[in-house]
C-alpha positions as CSV (number, residue, x, y, z in Angstrom):
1,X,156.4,-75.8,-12.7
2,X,156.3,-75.2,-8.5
3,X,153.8,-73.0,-8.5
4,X,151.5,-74.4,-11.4
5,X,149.6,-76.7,-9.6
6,X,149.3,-74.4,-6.5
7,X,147.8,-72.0,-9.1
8,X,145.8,-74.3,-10.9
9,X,144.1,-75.5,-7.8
10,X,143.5,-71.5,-6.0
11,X,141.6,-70.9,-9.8
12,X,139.8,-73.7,-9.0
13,X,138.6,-73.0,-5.4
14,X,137.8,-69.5,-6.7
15,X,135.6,-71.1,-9.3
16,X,134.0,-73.3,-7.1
17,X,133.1,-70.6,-4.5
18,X,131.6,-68.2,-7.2
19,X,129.4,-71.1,-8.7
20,X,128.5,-71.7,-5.4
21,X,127.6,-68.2,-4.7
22,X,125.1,-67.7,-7.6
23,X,123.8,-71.1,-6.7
24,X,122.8,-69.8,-3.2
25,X,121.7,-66.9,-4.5
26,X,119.6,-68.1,-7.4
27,X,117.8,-70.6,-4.6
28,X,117.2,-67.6,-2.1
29,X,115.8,-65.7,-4.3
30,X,113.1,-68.4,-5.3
31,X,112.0,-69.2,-1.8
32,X,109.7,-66.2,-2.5
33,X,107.9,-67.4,-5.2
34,X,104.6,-69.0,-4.8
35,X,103.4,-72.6,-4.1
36,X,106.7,-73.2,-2.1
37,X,105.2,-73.3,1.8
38,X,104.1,-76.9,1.6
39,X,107.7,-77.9,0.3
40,X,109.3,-76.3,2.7
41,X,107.2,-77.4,6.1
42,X,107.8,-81.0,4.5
43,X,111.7,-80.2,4.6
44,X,111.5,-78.3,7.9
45,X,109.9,-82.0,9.5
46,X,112.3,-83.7,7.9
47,X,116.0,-81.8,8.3
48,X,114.8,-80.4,11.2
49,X,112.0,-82.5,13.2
50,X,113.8,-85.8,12.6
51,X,117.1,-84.8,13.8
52,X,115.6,-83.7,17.3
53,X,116.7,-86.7,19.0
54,X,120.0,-87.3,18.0
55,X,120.7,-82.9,18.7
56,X,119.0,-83.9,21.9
57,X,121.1,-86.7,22.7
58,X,124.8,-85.1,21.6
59,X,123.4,-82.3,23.6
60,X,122.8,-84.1,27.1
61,X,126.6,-85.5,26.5
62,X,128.1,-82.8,26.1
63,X,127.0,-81.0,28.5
64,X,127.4,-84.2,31.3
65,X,131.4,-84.5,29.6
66,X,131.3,-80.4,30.1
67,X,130.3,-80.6,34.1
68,X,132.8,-83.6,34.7
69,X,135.6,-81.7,33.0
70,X,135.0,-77.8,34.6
71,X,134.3,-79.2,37.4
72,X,138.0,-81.0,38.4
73,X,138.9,-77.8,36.9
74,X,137.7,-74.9,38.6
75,X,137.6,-77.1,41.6
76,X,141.7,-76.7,41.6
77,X,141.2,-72.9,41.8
78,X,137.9,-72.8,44.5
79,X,135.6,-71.3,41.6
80,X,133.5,-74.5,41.2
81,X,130.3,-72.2,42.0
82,X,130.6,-70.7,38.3
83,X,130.1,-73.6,36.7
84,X,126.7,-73.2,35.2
85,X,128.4,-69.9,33.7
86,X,131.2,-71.3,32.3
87,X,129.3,-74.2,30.8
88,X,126.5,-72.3,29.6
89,X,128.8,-69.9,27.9
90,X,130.4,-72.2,26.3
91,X,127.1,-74.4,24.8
92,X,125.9,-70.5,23.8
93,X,128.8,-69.4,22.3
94,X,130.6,-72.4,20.4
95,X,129.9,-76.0,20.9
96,X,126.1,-75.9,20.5
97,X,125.8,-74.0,17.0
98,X,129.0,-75.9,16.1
99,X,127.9,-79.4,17.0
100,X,124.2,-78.8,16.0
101,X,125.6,-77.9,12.2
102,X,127.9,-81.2,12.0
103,X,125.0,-83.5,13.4
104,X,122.2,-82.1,10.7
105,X,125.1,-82.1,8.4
106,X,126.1,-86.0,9.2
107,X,122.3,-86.6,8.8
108,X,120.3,-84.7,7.1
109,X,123.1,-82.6,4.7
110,X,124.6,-86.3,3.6
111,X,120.9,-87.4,2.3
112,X,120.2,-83.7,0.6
113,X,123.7,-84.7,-1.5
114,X,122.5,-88.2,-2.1
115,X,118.8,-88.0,-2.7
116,X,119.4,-84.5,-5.5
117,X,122.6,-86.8,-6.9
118,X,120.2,-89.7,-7.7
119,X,117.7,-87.3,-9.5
120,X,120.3,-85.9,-11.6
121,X,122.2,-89.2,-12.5
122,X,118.5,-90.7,-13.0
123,X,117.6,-88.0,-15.5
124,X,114.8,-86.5,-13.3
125,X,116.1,-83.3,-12.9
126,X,116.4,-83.3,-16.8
127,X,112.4,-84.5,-16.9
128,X,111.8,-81.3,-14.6
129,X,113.3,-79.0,-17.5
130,X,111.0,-80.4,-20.2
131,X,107.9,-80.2,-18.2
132,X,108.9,-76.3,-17.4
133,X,109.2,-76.8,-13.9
134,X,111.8,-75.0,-11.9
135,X,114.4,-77.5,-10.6
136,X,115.8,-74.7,-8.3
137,X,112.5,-73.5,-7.1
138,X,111.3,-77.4,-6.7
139,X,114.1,-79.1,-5.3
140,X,116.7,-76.1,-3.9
141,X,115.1,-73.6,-2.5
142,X,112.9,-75.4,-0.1
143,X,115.9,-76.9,1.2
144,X,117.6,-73.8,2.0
145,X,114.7,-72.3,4.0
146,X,114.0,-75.5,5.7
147,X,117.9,-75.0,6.7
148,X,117.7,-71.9,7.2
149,X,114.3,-72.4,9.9
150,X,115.3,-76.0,11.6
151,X,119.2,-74.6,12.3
152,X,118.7,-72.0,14.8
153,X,115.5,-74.1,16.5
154,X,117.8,-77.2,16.8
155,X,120.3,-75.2,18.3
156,X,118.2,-73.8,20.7
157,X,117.3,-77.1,22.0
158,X,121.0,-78.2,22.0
159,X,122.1,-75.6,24.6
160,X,119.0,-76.2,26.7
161,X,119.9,-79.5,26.8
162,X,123.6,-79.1,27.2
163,X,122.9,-76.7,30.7
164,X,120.5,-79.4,32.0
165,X,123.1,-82.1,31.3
166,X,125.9,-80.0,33.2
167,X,123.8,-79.6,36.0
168,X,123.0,-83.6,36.1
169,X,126.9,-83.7,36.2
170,X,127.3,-81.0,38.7
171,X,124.7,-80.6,40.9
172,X,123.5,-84.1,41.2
173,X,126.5,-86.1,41.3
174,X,128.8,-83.9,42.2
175,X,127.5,-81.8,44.7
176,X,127.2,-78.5,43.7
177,X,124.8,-76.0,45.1
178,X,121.9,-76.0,42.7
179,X,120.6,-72.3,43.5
180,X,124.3,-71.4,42.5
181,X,124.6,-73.0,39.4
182,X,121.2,-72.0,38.0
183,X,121.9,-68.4,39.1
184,X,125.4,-67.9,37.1
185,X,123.7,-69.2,34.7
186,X,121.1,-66.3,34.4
187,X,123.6,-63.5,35.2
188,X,126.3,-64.4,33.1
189,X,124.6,-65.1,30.0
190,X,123.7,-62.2,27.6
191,X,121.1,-61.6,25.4
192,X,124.9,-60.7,23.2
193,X,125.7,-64.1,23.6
194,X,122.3,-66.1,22.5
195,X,122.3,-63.8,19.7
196,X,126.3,-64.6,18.7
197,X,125.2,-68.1,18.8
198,X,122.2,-67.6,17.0
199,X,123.7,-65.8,13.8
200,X,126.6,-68.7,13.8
201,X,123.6,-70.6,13.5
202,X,122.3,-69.1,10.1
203,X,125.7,-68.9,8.8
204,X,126.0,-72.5,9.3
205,X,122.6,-73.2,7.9
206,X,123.4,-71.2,4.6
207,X,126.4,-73.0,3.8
208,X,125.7,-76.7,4.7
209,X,122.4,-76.2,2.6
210,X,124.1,-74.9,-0.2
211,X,127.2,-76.9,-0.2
212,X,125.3,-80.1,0.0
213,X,122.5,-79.1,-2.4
214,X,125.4,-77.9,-5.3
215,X,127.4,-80.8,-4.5
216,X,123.9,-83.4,-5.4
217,X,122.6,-81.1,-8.0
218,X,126.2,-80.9,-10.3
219,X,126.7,-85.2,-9.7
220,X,127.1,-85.5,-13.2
221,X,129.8,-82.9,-13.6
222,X,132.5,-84.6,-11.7
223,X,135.4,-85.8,-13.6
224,X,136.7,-88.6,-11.0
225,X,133.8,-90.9,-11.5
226,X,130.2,-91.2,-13.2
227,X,126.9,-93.3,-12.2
228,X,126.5,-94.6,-8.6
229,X,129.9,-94.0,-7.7
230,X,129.6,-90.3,-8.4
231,X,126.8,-90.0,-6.1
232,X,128.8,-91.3,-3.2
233,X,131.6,-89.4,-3.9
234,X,129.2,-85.8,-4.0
235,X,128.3,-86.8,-0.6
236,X,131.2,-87.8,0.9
237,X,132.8,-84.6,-0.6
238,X,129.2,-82.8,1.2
239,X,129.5,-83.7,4.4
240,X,133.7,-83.1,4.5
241,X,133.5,-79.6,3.1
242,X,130.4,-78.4,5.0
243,X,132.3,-79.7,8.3
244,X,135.7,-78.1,7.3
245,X,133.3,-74.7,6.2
246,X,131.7,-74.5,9.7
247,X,134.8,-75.2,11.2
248,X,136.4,-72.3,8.8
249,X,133.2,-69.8,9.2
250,X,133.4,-70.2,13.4
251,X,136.7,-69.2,13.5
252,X,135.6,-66.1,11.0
253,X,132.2,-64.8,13.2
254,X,133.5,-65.1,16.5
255,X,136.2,-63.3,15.4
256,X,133.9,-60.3,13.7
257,X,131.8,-60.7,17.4
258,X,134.6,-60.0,19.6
C-alpha cells in the first residue's frame, strides 16, 4: 500500500509525457502544411511582438541588479574591470533564455491555455471537426512556430538589454572604466556561448508551447473540475509546469553543453 500511490502517480507522469509527445509532434509536423504563414505571423505579433516591452523591461533590471551585485563583489577581490564579462556571461548563458521563457510563459503561455480551454469547453473545437477543418493545423501548430520564432528573438533582446543595464550600473554610477567593460565584454563572450543560450532558447520554446497548448486543448478531460473552473485550473497548471519544465530542462542542456 506504500508504494501504490508512488506507482500510480510515476504511470501517470509517464502517460502525460507520451501524450504530450505525440501532441508536439502531431503539431510540428503540420506547421508544413499549406495556408498556415498568415496564422502564424499573427501569433509571432502577438507571443512575440507584444511581449517586447515587458522582456525589455525585466531585461534592463536585471542587468542594473547584476552590475550592483558583481560589482561589491569583485570589487572585494580587485577584479571589478571584468564586469562586463561576468555579467554578460551570465545574461548569455542562464538568466536571459531563463527569464525570457517565464515572462512569455506568464503572458503569452497563460492566454494560449485559456483562450484553446474556452474553445474546447465552448464546443468550438468540436464545430472545427464537423466542418473538416484541422483543429491541430488551425489552432496548434501556428502556435508552436510562432514559439518556436518569437523565443530566441526575445531572448536576443533580453541580453542586449541586460549588458546595457549593467553598464548603466557600472560604468555610470559606479565608476567603472567604460572602454574596459565593453571590451571584456567582446573578448570573453563566444560565439559557443550565444549559441548555448540560443538552443536553451528553442528548448524552452518547444515545451512552453506544447505544455500550454495540451493543457487548453484537453480542458474538458480533467477530472477535478468542469466548465469555467476547468479552464482556470488548465492555466494555472500551464504556467506552473512550463516554469518547473524550464527550470528542469536548464539544469539538463547546460549540463549536455559543458
Amino acid at each position: 500500500m506504500f508504494f501504490s500511490p508512488i506507482g500510480k502517480a510515476t504511470l501517470e507522469l509517464v502517460r502525460n509525457l507520451g501524450a504530450m509527445a505525440i501532441f508536439f509532434a502531431e503539431g510540428s509536423v503540420k506547421i508544413f502544411r499549406r495556408k498556415q504563414v498568415r496564422e502564424i505571423v499573427y501569433q509571432v505579433f502577438y507571443i512575440g511582438a507584444k511581449s517586447t516591452n515587458i522582456v525589455i523591461l525585466i531585461g534592463l533590471f536585471t542587468g542594473m541588479v547584476l552590475g550592483l551585485q558583481l560589482y561589491y563583489t569583485l570589487i572585494k577581490f580587485g577584479s571589478e574591470g571584468v564586469l562586463g564579462s561576468v555579467i554578460a556571461l551570465s545574461l548569455i548563458r542562464e538568466l536571459g533564455p531563463v527569464l525570457t521563457a517565464i515572462m512569455i510563459t506568464a503572458r503569452a503561455g497563460s492566454a494560449m491555455a485559456a483562450e484553446i480551454g474556452i474553445l474546447r469547453i465552448s464546443e468550438q473545437i468540436d464545430a472545427l471537426y464537423t466542418m473538416r477543418i484541422d483543429p491541430m493545423r488551425y489552432i496548434v501548430s501556428p502556435r508552436i512556430a510562432a514559439a518556436i520564432i518569437s523565443f530566441p528573438l526575445l531572448t536576443a533582446f533580453f541580453d542586449l538589454i541586460g549588458i546595457l543595464g549593467g553598464y548603466l550600473t557600472g560604468v555610470i554610477l559606479l565608476g567603472v572604466d567604460k572602454g574596459a567593460y565593453f571590451y571584456r565584454v567582446h573578448a570573453y563572450v563566444d560565439f559557443v556561448d550565444i549559441k548555448g543560450g540560443f538552443l536553451k532558447s528553442l528548448v524552452f520554446a518547444v515545451l512552453v508551447s506544447t505544455i500550454c497548448c495540451f493543457q487548453g486543448f484537453f480542458t474538458h478531460m480533467r477530472t477535478d473540475s468542469y466548465g469555467a473552473k476547468s479552464v482556470s485550473l488548465s492555466t494555472t497548471s500551464a504556467v506552473v509546469i512550463s516554469c518547473v519544465m524550464i527550470l528542469i530542462s536548464d539544469y539538463v542542456v547546460t549540463s549536455l553543453l559543458m
